[in-house]
N, C-alpha and C positions, 0 to 999 in steps of 0.2 A: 756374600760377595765372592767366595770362593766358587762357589753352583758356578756364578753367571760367566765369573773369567774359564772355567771348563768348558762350560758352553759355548763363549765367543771362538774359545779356540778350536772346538771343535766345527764349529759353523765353519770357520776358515779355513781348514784344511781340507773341510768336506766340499769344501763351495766352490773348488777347482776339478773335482771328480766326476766323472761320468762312468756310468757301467754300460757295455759296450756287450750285445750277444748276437749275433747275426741271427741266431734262429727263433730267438723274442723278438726280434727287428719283425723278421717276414712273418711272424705270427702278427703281431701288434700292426702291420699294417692293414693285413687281409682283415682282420678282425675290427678294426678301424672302419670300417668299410664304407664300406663300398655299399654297392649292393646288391642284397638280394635279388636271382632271375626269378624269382618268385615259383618257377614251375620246379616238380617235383622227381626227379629220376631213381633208376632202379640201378645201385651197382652188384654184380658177381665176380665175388674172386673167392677160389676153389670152392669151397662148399658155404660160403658165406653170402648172404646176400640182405641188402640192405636201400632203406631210400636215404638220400640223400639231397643236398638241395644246392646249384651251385653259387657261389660268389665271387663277382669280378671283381679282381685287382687289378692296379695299372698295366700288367705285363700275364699275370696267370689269371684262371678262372679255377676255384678251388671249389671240387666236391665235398660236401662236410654233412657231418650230422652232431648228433649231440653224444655219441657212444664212444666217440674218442677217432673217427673214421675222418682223413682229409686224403684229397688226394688234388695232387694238383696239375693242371693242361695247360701248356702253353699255346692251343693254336694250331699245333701238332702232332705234339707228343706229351703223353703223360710223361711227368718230370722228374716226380714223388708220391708215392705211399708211404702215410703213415697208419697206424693202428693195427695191425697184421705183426704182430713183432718186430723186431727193428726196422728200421725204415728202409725203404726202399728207393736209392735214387737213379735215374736218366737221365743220361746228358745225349742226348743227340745233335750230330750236325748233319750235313749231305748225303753223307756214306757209311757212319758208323751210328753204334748205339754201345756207350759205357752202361753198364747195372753194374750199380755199387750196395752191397748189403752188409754193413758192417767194415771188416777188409777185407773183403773177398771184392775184387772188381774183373770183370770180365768185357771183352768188347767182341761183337758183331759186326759183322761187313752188311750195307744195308744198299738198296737200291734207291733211286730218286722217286717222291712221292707219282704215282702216276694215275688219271683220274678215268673214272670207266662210269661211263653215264647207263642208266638203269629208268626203270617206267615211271616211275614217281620223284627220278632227283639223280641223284650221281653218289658214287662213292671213290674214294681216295685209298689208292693202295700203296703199301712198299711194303718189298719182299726182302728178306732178310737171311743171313747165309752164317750158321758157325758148323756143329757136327751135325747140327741139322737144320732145315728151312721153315720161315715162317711168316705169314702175315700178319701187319699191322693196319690197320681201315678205319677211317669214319667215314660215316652215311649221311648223308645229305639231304631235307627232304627238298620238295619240287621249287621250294624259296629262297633253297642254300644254307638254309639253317641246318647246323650240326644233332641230326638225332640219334647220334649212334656213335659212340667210340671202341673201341674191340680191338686191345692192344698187348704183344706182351710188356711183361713189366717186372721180369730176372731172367738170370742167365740160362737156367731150364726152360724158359718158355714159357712159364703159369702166364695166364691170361687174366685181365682185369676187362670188366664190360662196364659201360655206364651206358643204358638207356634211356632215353625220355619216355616219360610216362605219360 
């Protein structure tokens, strides 16, 4: 008799709780998924290179694999890496681009995306300005489809690539 009155009470104090983690939210929902693009890409960052496979969610498309490797695109900018040691976040709007690594946050002055068409497709540039200058691009093939991302993604500049394969 005594187990069941422990148990009721604990049912009932529990049975008002919720646990609440934003970053289990955005995992638990990509991971939910959506689905798989089924096709296969190639990401580079600094000496690492790896396939990956992407997966849409409501708002991002997350490149992942099984090695602990996500990264995720909003559309038009890579947003976050993870797996590279701490994560890596960008917030872009019109003009700027924040990288946050930890607490270390720095921002870039960036130019409006602008689009330069090529023999097979077009590609989408913006130039970007702190002690030094730099492009950010994806490539488009002749359908409009994104085959190509090539973006910085910290305040040095390292470069993340996701190609399709």
């Amino acid at each position: 008799m005594k187990n069941r009155l422990v148990i009721l009470s604990c049912f009932i104090l529990l049975s008002g709780c919720t646990v609440q983690s934003s970053q289990w939210n955005a995992i638990k929902d990509v991971l939910a998924a959506k689905e798989p693009m089924g096709e296969s890409w190639l990401l580079t960052y600094g000496d690492v290179t790896s396939n990956v496979v992407p997966i849409t969610s409501e708002a991002l498309v997350v490149f992942g694999n099984a090695n602990g490797i996500a990264v995720a695109f909003d559309g038009w900018s890579i947003v976050s890496v993870v797996g590279f040691g701490p994560a890596l976040i960008v917030k872009a709007d019109s003009d700027t681009r924040v990288y946050s690594r930890g607490a270390r946050t720095v921002t870039h002055t960036c130019s409006a995306w602008r689009n330069i068409p090529l023999a097979s497709g077009s590609m989408w540039e913006q130039r970007c300005e702190t002690e030094f200058s730099y492009e950010n691009r994806i490539t488009l093939d002749s359908q409009g489809r994104i085959i190509s991302i090539d973006q910085a993604v910290d305040a040095r500049g390292n470069r993340l690539q996701l190609k399709k394969q």
